[in-house]
C-alpha positions, 0 to 999 in steps of 0.5 A: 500500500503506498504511504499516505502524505500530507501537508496542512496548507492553512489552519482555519480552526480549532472547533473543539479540544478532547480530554487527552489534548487532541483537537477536532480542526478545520484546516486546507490539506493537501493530500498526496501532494494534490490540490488541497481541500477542506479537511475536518479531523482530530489531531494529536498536539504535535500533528503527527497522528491523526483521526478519521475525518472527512475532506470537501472540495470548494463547492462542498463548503459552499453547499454546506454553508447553505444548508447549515445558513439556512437551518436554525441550529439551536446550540449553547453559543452566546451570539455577543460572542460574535462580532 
């Protein structure tokens, strides 16, 4: 099997921390040195290992924004928070 390589091209988010100190991020990834995509998984605090995750390509995000802008998300989220 070849070896899987990556590279985090930009860090967009932290979206939460575990207990054992790996967090859950949004970041651009480039896969196999291919174009890089938005990449949601774990990762341990030195991004040497990581989690199962899932990857989208620029039209998926925007989908997702769409439906996610278009739903009423009831949450814990203090809307001051955000500016």
């Amino acid at each position: 099997m070849a070896e899987l390589t990556f590279e985090i091209k930009e860090t967009l988010g932290v979206l939460s921390t575990s207990a054992r100190g790996w967090t859950k991020e949004l970041n651009k990834v480039s896969w196999n040195e291919r174009e890089p995509k938005y990449d949601i998984r774990e990762w341990n605090p030195d991004h040497t290992r990581m989690g199962k995750g899932i990857t989208l390509t620029d039209d998926e995000v925007t989908m997702l924004k769409k439906i996610l802008n278009g739903e009423e998300i009831e949450d814990d989220i203090d809307e001051a928070d955000f500016v």
